[in-house]
C-alpha positions in Angstrom: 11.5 27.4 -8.8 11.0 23.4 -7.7 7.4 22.8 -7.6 6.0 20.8 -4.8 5.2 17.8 -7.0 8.9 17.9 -8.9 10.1 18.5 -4.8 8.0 14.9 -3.8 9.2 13.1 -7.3 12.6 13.9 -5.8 12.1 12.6 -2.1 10.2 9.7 -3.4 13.7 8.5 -5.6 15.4 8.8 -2.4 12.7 7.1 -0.4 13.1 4.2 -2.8 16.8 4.2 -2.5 16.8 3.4 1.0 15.9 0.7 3.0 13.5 2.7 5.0 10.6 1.0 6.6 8.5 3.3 4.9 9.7 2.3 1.8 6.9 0.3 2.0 4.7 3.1 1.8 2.6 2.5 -1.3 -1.3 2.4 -1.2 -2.7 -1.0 -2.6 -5.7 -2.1 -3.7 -8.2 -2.4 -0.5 -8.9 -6.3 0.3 -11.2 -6.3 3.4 -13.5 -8.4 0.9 -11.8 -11.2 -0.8 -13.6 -11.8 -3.8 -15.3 -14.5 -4.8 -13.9 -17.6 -7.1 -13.5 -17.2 -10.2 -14.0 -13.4 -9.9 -11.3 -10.7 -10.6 -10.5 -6.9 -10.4 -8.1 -4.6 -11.5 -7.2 -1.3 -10.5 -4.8 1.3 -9.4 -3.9 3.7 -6.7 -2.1 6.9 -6.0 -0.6 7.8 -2.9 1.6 7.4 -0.2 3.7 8.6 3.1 3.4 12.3 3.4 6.4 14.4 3.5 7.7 18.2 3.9 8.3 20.1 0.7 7.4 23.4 1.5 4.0 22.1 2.2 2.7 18.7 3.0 2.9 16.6 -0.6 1.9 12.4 -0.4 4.6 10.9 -2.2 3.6 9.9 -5.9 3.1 6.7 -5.8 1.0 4.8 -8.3 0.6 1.1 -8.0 -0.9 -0.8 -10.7 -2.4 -4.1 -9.3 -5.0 -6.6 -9.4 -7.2 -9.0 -7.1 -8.2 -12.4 -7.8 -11.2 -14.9 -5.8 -9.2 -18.6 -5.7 -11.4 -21.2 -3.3 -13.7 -20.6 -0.8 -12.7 -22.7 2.5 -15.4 -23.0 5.3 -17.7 -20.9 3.5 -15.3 -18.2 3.5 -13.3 -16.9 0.4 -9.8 -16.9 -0.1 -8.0 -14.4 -2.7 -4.9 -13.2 -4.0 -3.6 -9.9 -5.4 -0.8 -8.6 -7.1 1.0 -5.0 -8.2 3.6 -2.9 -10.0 5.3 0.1 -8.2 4.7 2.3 -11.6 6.5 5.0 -10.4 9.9 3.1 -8.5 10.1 1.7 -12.2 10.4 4.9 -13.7 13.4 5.7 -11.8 15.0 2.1 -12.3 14.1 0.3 -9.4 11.2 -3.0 -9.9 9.4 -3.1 -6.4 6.5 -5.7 -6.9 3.5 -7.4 -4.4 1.9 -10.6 -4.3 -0.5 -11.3 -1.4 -3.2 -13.3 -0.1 -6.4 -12.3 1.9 -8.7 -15.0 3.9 -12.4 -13.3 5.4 -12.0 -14.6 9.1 -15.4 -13.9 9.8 -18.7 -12.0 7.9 -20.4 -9.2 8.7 -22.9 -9.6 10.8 -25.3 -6.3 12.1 -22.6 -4.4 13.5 -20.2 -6.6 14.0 -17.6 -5.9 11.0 -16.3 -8.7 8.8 -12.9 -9.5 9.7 -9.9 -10.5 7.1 -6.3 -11.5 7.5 -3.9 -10.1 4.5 -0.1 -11.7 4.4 1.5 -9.3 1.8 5.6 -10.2 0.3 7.1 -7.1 -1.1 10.3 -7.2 -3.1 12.4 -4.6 -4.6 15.6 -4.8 -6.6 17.5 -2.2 -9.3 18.9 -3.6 -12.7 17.2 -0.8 -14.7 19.0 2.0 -13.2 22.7 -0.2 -13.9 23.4 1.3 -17.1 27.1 2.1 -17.0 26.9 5.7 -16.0 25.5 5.3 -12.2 27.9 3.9 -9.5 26.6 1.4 -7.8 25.8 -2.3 -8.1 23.2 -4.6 -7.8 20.8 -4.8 -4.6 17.6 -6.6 -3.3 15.2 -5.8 -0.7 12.6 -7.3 0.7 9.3 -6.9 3.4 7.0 -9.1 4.6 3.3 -7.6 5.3 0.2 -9.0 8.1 -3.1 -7.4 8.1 -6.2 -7.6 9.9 -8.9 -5.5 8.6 -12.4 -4.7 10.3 -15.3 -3.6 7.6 -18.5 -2.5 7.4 -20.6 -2.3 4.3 -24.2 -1.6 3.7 -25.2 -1.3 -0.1 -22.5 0.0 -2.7 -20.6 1.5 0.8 -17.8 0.2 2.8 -15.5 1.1 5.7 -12.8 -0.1 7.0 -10.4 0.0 9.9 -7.4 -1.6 9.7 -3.9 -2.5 11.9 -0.8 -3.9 9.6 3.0 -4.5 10.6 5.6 -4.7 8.8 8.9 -6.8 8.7 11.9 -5.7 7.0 13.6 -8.9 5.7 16.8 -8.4 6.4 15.7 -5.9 9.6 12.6 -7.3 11.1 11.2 -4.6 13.8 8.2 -3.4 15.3 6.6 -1.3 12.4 2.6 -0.8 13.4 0.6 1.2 10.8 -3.2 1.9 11.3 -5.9 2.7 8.5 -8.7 4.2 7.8 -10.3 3.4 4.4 -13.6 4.4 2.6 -14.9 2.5 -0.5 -18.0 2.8 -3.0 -18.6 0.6 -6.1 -20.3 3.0 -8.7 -21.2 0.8 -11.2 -22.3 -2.8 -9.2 -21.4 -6.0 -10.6 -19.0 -5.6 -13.5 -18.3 -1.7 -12.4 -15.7 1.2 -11.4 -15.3 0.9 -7.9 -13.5 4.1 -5.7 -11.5 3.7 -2.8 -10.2 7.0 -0.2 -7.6 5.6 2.1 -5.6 7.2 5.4 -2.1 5.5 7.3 -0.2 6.5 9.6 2.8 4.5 8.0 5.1 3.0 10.9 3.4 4.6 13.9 5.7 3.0 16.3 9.1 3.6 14.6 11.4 7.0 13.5 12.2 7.2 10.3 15.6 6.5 9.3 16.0 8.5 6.3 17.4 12.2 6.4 17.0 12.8 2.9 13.4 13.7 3.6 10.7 15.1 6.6 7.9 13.3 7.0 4.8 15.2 7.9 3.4 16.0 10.5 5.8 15.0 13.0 9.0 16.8 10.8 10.9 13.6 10.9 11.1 14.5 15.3 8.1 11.9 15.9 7.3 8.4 14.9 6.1 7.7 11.3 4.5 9.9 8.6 0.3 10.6 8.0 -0.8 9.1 4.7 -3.2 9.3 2.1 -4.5 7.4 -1.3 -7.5 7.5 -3.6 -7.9 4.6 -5.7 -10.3 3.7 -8.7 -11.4 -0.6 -9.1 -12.6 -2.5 -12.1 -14.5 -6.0 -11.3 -14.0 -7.9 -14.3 
């Protein structure tokens, strides 16, 4: 018998083989607080788009990434970050992610800190051309914007957040919300954890049959998803 987690493996190559607006579904690194110049971070997460296989499995997705402070401008700071679909690899396709976050404004009481994210995602598959798979040779692209609302109050931080995405070649209306929860465990120079939710693509039906996103059974817009993540400030 399949197990669930061989089941997602197997929706997630077909996920990745489309051109799916929620092929975009990979949880990054969180960066509602772009670091400060000179400082950096590593890290990976594991998670994704939630589908139907038998029960409700997030697709394996682990992306390996980083963060790095550049300038600050107007007192606020300005980063980039950086990643490695670990898992589209494995099956032959390179999906990478450079982006760069700007703090709009700082926290102040209640009032969250606010940070815009421009996020380019690219995707192509020379590893899986080996001679014995038909086929030939295919890029993809998506463009992401962000705007994330935090909070933070010691080693804590929450975020809410509303991101669209563009599909190069397809640009629609693609709205996904978050919900994100981060602690640094170890302060300056530490393991950081991060506990993420999206509803990836809240305004759009999926277009791929292989697979039934969950909850709405492919029937309803999107697909609920979730993501842990562990940090290290270097």
């Amino acid at each position: 018998m399949t197990s669930p987690l061989r089941r997602a493996t197997l929706a997630a190559i077909a996920v990745f083989a489309s051109t799916s607006a929620l092929s975009v579904g990979c949880a990054n690194m969180n960066t509602a607080r772009p670091l400060d110049p000179g400082d950096h971070a590593l890290g990976a997460t594991f998670g994704g788009p939630t589908v139907l296989v038998g029960v409700p499995v997030p697709l394996p997705n682990l992306i390996l990434g980083g963060r790095s402070g550049l300038v600050t401008l107007a007192d606020r700071n300005l980063e980039i970050d950086y990643g490695l679909n670990a898992t589209a690899l494995a099956f032959g396709i390179t999906q990478a992610h450079v982006g760069a976050s700007y703090a709009l404004l700082h926290q102040s009481g209640a009032l969250p800190a606010l940070t815009a994210t421009n996020r380019l995602y690219v995707a192509t598959n020379p590893l899986s051309l080996d001679g014995r798979v038909e086929g030939s040779l295919a890029f993809w692209g998506a463009d992401q914007i962000e705007l994330t609302a935090s909070w933070a109050a010691g080693p804590h931080m929450v975020w809410l957040s509303l991101a669209q995405y563009f599909d190069l070649l397809a640009p629609d209306l693609i709205l996904t919300p978050a919900l994100g929860y981060a602690i640094d465990l170890g302060g300056p120079g530490g393991f950081g954890l991060q506990f993420e939710s999206r509803w990836y693509g809240v305004t759009s039906i999926p277009e791929v049959e292989a697979v039934r996103w969950w909850p709405t059974n492919g029937d309803g817009p999107g697909s609920l998803g979730f993501s842990i993540g562990v940090s290290y400030a270097l």
